[in-house]
C-alpha positions in Angstrom: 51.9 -28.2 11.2 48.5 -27.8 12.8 46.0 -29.6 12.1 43.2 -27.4 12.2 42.7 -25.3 9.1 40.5 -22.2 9.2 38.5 -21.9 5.9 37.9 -18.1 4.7 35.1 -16.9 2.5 36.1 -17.2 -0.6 36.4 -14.5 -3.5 33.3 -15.2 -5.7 35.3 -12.7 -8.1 32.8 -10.0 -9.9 34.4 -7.3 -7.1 32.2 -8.8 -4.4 32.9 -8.2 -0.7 30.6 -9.8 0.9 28.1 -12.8 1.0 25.0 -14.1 3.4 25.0 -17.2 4.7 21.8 -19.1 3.7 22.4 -22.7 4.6 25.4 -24.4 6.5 25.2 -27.9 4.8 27.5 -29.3 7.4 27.7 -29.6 11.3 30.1 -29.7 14.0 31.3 -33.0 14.1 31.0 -34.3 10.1 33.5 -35.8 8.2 33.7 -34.0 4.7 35.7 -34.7 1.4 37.5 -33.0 -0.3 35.2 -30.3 -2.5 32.2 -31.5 -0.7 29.6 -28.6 -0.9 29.5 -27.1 3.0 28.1 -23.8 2.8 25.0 -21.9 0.5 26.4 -18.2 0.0 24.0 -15.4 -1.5 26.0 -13.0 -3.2 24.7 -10.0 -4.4 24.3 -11.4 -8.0 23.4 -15.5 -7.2 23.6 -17.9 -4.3 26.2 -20.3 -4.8 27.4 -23.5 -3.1 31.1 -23.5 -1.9 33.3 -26.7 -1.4 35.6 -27.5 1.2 39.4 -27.1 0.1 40.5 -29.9 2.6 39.0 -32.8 3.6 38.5 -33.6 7.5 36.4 -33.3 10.2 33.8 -29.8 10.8 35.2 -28.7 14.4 33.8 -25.2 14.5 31.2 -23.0 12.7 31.8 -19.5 13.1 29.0 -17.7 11.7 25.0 -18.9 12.2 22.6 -18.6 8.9 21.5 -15.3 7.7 24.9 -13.8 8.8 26.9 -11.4 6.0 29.6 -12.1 6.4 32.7 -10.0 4.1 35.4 -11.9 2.3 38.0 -13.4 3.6 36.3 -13.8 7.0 36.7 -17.5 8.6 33.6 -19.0 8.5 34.3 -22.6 9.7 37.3 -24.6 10.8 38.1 -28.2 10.0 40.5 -31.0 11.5 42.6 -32.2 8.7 43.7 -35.5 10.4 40.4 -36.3 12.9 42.4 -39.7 13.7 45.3 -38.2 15.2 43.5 -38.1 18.0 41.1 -35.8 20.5 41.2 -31.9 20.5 40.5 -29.5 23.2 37.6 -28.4 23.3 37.1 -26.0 20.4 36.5 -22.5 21.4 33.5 -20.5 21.3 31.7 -20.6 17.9 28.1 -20.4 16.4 26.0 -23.1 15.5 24.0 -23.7 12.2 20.7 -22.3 14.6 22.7 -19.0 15.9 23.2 -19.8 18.9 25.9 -18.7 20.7 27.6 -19.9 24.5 27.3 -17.6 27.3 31.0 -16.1 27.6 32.3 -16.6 30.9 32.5 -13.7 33.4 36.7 -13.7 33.6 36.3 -13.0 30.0 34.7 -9.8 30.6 37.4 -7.1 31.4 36.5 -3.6 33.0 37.1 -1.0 30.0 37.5 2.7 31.5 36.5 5.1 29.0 38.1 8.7 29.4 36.7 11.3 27.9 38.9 12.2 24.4 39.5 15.8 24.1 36.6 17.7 23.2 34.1 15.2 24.2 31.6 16.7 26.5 32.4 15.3 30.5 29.6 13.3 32.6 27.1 15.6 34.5 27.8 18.5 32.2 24.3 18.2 30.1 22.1 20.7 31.5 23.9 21.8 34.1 27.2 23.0 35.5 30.3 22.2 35.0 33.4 21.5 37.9 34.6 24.7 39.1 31.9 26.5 38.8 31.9 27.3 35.4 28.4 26.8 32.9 28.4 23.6 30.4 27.6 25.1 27.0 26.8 22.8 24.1 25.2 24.9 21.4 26.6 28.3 20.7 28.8 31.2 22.2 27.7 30.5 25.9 25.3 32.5 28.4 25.2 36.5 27.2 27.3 38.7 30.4 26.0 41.9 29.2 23.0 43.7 28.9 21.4 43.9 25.3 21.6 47.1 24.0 18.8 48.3 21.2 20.6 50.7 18.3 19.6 53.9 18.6 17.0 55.2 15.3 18.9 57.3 12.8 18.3 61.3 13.7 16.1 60.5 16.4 16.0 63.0 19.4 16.9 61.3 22.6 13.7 59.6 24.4 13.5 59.9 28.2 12.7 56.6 29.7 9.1 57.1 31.2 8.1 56.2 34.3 5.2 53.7 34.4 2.1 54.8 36.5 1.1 51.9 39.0 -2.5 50.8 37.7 -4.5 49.6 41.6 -5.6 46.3 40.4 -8.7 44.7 42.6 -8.0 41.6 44.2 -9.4 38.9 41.9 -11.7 36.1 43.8 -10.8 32.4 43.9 -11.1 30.8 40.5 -14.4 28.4 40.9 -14.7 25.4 39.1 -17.0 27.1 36.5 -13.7 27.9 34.7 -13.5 27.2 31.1 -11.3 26.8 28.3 -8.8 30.0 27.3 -9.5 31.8 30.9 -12.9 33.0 30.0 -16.1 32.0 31.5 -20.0 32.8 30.8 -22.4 34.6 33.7 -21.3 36.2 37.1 -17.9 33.7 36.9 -14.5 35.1 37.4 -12.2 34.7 34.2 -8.7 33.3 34.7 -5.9 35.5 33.0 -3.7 33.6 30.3 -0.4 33.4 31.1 1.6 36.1 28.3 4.9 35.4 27.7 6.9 38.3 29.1 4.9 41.4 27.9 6.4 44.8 27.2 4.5 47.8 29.4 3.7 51.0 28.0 1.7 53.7 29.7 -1.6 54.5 28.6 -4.5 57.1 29.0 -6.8 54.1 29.5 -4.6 52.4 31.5 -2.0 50.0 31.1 -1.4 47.8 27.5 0.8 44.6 27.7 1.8 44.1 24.3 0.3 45.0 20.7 -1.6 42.0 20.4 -1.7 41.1 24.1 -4.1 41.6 27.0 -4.6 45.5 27.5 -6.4 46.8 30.0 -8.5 49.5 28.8 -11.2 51.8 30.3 -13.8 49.1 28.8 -12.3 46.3 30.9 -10.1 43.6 29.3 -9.5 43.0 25.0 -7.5 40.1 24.6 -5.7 40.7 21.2 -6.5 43.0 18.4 -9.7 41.0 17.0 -9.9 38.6 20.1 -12.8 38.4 22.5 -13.8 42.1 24.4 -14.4 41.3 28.2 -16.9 44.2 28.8 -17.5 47.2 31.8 -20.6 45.8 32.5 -19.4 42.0 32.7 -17.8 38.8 30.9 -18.8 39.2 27.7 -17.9 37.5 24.4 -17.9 39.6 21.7 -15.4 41.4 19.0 -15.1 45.3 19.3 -16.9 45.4 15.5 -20.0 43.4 17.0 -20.2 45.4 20.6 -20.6 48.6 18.5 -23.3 47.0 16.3 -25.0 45.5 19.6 -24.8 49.9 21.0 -25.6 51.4 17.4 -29.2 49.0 17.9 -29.5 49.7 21.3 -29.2 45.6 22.6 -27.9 44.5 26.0 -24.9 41.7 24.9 -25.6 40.6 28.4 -29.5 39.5 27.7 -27.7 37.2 24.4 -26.4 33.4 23.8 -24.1 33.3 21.7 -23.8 31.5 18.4 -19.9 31.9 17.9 -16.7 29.9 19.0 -16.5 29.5 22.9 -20.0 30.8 22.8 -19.1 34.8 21.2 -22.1 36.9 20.2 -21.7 37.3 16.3 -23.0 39.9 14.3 -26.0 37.7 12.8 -26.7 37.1 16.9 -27.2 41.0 17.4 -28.8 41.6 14.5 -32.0 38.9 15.6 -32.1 40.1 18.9 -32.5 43.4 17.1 -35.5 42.6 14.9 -37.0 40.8 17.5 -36.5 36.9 16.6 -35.2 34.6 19.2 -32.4 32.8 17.3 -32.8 29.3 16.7 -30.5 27.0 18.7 -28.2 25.4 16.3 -28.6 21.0 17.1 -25.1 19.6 18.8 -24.1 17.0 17.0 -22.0 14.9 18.7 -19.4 13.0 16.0 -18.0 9.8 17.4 -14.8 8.6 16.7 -14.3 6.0 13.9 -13.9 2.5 15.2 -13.5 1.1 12.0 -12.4 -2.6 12.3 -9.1 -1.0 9.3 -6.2 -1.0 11.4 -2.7 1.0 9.4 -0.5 0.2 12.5 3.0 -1.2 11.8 1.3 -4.6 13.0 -0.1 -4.8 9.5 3.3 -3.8 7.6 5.6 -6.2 6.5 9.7 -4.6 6.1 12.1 -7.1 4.0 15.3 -5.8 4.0 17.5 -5.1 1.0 20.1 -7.2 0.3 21.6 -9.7 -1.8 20.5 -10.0 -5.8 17.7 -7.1 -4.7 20.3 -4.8 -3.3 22.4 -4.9 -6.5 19.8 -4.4 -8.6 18.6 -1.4 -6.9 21.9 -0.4 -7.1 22.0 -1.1 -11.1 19.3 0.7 -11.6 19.7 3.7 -10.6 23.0 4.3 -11.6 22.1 3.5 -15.0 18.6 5.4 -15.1 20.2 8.8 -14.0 23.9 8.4 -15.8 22.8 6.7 -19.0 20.1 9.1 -21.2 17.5 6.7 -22.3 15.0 7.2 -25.2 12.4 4.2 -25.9 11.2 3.3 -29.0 7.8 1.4 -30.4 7.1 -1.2 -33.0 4.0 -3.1 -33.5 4.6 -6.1 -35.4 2.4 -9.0 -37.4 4.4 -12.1 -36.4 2.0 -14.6 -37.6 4.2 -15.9 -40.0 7.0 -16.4 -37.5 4.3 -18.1 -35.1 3.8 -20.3 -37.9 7.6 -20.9 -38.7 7.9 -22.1 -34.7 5.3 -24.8 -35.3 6.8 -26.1 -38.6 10.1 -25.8 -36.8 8.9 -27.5 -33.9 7.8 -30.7 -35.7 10.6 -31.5 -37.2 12.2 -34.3 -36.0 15.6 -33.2 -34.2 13.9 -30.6 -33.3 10.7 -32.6 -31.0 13.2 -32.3 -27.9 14.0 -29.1 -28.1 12.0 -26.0 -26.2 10.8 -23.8 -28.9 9.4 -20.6 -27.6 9.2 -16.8 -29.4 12.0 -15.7 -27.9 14.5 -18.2 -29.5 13.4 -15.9 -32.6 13.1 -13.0 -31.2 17.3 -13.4 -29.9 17.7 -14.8 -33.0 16.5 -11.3 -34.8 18.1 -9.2 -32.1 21.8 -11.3 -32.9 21.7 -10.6 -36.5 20.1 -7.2 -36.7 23.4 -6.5 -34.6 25.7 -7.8 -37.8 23.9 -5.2 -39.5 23.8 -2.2 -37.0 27.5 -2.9 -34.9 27.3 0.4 -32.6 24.1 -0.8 -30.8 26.5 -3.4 -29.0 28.4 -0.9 -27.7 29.8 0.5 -23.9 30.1 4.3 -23.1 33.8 4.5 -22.0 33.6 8.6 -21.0 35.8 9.6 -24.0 35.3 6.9 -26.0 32.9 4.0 -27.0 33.8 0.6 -26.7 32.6 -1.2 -29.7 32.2 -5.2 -28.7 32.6 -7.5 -31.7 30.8 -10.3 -30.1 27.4 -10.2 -28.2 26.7 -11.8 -24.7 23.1 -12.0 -24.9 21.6 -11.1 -21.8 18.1 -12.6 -20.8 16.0 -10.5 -18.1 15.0 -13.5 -15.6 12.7 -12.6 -12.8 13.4 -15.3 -9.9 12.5 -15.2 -6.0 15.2 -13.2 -4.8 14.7 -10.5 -7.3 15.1 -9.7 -10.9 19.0 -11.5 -12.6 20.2 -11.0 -16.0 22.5 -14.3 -17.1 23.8 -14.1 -20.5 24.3 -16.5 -23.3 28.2 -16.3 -24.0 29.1 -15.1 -27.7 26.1 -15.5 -28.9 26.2 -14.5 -32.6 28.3 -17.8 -33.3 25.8 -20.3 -32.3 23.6 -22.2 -34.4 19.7 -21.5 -34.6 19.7 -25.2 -32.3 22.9 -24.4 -30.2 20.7 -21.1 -29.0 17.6 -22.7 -28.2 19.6 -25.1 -26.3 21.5 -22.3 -24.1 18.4 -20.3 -23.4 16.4 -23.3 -22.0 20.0 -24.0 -19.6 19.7 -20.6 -19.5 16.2 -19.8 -18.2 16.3 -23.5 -15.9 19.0 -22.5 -14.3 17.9 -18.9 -13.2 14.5 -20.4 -12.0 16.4 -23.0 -10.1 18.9 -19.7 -8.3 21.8 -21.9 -9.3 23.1 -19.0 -11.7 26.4 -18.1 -11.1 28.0 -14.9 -10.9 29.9 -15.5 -14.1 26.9 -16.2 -15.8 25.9 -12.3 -14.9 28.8 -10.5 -15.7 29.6 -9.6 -18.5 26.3 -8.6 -21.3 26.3 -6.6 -23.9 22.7 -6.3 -24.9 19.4 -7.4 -23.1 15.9 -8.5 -24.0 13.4 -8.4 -21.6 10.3 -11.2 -21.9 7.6 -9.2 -20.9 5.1 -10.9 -22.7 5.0 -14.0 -20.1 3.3 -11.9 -17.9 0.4 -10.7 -20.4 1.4 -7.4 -20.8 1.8 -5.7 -24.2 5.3 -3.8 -24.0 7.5 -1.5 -21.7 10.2 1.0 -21.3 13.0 -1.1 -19.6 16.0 0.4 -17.9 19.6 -0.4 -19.2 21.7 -2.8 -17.2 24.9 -0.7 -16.6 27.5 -0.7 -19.5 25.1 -1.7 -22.1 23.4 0.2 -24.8 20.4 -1.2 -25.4 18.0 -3.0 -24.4 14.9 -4.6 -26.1 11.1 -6.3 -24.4 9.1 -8.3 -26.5 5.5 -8.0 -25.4 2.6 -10.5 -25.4 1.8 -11.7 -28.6 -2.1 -11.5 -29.0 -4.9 -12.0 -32.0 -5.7 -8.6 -33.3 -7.3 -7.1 -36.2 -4.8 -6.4 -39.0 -5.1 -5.1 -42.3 -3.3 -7.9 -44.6 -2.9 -7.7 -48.1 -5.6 -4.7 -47.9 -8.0 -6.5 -45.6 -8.6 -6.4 -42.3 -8.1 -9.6 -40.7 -7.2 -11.2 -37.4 -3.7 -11.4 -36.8 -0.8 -12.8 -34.3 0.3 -9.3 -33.2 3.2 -8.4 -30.9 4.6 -4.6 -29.5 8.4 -4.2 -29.0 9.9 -1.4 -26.9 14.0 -0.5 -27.7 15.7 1.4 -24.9 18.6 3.1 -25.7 21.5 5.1 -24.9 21.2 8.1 -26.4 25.1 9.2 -26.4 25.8 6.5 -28.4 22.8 5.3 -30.4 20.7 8.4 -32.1 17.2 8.2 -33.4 18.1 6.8 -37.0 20.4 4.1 -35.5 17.4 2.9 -33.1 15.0 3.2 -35.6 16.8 1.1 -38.4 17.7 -1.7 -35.8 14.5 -1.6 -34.2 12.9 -2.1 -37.7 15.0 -5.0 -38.5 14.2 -6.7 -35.6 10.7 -6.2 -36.3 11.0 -7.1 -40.1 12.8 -10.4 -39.3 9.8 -11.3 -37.1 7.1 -10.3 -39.6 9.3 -12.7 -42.1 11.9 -14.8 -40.2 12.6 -17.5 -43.5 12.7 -14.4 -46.2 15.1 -11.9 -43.8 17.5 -15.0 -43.3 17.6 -15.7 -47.1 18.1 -12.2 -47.5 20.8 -11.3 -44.4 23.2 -14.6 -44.3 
């Protein structure tokens, strides 16, 4: 029998696959017990301490911290009978820090990779493939005939014409005058912009490449249908519209500056020069570009990935916010008589040791407003609803690795006392991240404190296979009118969320009130309820 045993993570139950290693409490080379703790695992619901199922000696650790690793996956190895005598030397395995051994070179094998049928062969991207043939990748391949344009319905046949050369003078050298777009100001050539195969079609003027391209016309150059109009008489930037103008007034566009993009004469600039008024050279104004010391690179972002007890409630959440219809539902509430019931309750004697907080009434209200209104602890089942005679009472708890709901098993049967006592476990327990999966699973209804964080009420989200769910805002001094005067009162908001397949607006309502009426009374609704 061997005496090294290979320890698997174990099923944490709840239909989790997987956990992250957060701390090894162990190294290579320590003797254990028997169901010593070696290992923190963060499940997707709590992170939980697992204990060794053999006592021995730690010979290998197979995963470092901050692995996931999925269940059933060895994650250590232990020597079940260290005095038997030495081992080889165990093979390769992490340490607690993550680092890993070099492997050696013999352990690296030569893999030739073929290409799988299908698969697109080396040297084929771009070019051609062996034998002369062309590598497609996208489509039906390079065309092998000519493309042929369908001829217009009843149309006589058109003879192809026959262009008429245009003699073109020899353009000079391009100087360094050269500007932007091909076009320069003065006596300097203009560079042609490069159009993207043109179609030719013979002209009385001359020759026109394109319907919006550059067409050379008995005026000299247009470059597109409202572009810039490169004049007989020189380079000259001006629309067709503004050249006319410039004739109609009798002015030379050659004598102008122009006020327009890339320095084009504008109507308004023909127009002055018309009436005699020199145009008033517009200030540059030269912008510079923001130096501010605010910097938005991903320097000054921060990315935590999604996992664990965040990943799960993600999860939660928006499964049940788009499957679940939810309706919310207000009460405000005077709970200065229940305020007062906490302090008589807290100084009694067996009860000076106990935590005493609102909420212990506020469950206490929820648990036996559900006696009177059953369906509100209920499950959607698809064709039918699960009614639940008994009521896991789940507490919203928000803790560092994200928001966990534990529940207080079969509620309804404990004792005012026995209830205080499993919410404080409760609530210590979640802070502490000690809560155990078991402790999650399984709710029926929710209430969500709020309150602790100063804020009046909200519109919480279902946890998945519950109905309803209730937050209990802040309770805060506020005028109230009491016995018909107005007077300052402890005053508190609660929000019901429901399902609305199950629970309709009179059911919500009625249990929403009761919850509220126990709190405006707590000693006169449990004289009159139990």
């Amino acid at each position: 029998m061997s005496r090294i045993k290979t320890f698997n993570l174990p099923d944490l139950g709840e239909g989790l696959t997987e956990g992250e290693i957060l701390a090894w409490l162990v190294k290579v080379g320590d003797t254990i017990e028997l169901n010593q703790p070696i290992v923190e695992v963060e499940t997707a619901k709590a992170a939980v301490e697992i204990p060794a199922k053999w006592a021995g000696q730690v010979q290998a650790i197979h995963h470092p911290e901050g692995t996931t690793v999925e269940v059933g996956t060895p994650i250590i190895a232990i020597d079940t009978d260290p005095g038997a005598g030495p081992l080889a030397a165990p093979s390769t395995t992490a340490t607690p820090s993550g680092d890993l051994p070099t492997p050696s070179a013999a352990s690296l094998a030569a893999v030739e990779v073929a290409p799988a049928e299908g698969m697109v062969e080396p040297g084929l991207i771009g070019g051609a493939a062996p034998g002369g043939r062309t590598a497609v990748l996208v489509g039906y391949g390079p065309r092998t005939t000519a493309a042929k344009r369908r001829p217009r319905k009843n149309a006589p046949p058109t003879p192809t014409p026959t262009p008429t050369p245009v003699p073109v003078p020899p353009a000079p050298a391009p100087t360094p005058a050269a500007v932007d777009h091909g076009l320069v100001v003065g006596d300097k050539p203009a560079t042609t912009p490069a159009i993207p195969a043109p179609q030719v079609h013979d002209r009385r003027d001359g020759v026109s490449l394109g319907r919006d391209g550059v067409s050379l016309g008995r005026d000299g150059v247009s470059l597109g249908r409202d572009g810039v109009s490169l004049g007989r008489d020189g380079v000259v930037l001006a629309k067709p519209p503004v050249r006319k103008l410039a004739k109609d007034l009798g002015v030379d566009l050659r004598t102008l500056t122009g006020s327009g993009p890339l320095g084009s004469i504008t109507r308004e600039d023909v127009q002055q020069a018309a009436s005699g008024v020199a145009p008033a050279a517009e200030p540059v104004t030269v912008t510079p570009v923001a130096t501010s010391a605010a910097s938005f690179g991903a320097d000054r972002e921060q990315r935590i990935p999604v996992k664990g007890v965040r990943k799960l409630t993600a999860e939660n959440m928006s499964r049940s916010a788009f499957t679940a219809p939810h309706v919310t539902e207000f009460l405000t509430v005077d709970v200065t008589r229940a305020m007062k019931a906490l302090e008589r309750l807290r100084g009694r004697r067996e009860w000076r040791e106990v935590r005493v907080s609102p909420l212990l009434l506020v469950a206490k209200a929820v648990l036996l407003a559900v006696k009177r209104h059953p369906m509100v602890n209920s499950t959607w089942a698809g064709d039918e609803i699960v009614v639940k005679e008994y009521v896991n009472l789940g507490i919203a708890a928000a803790t560092e690795r994200g928001l966990i709901v534990p529940n207080v098993k079969d509620a309804g049967r404990l004792s005012l006392r026995e209830l205080a006592d499993a919410l404080t476990d409760l609530v210590q327990t979640a802070k502490s991240g000690r809560t155990s999966p078991a402790a999650m699973s399984g709710g029926t209804l929710t209430i969500t404190n709020v309150g602790v964080f100063g804020v009046d009420t909200g519109t919480p989200i279902l946890p998945p296979g519950e109905s309803a769910i209730l937050a209990f805002g802040a309770v805060r001094e506020m005028p109230w009118v009491h016995k018909g005067k107005v007077k300052v009162r402890q005053v508190t908001t609660l929000g019901l969320s429901f399902d609305h397949r199950i629970i309709d607006g009179e059911l919500g309502s009625k249990f929403l009130r009761d919850v509220g009426d126990f709190l405006a009374d707590p000693e006169a609704a449990l004289l009159a309820w139990t």
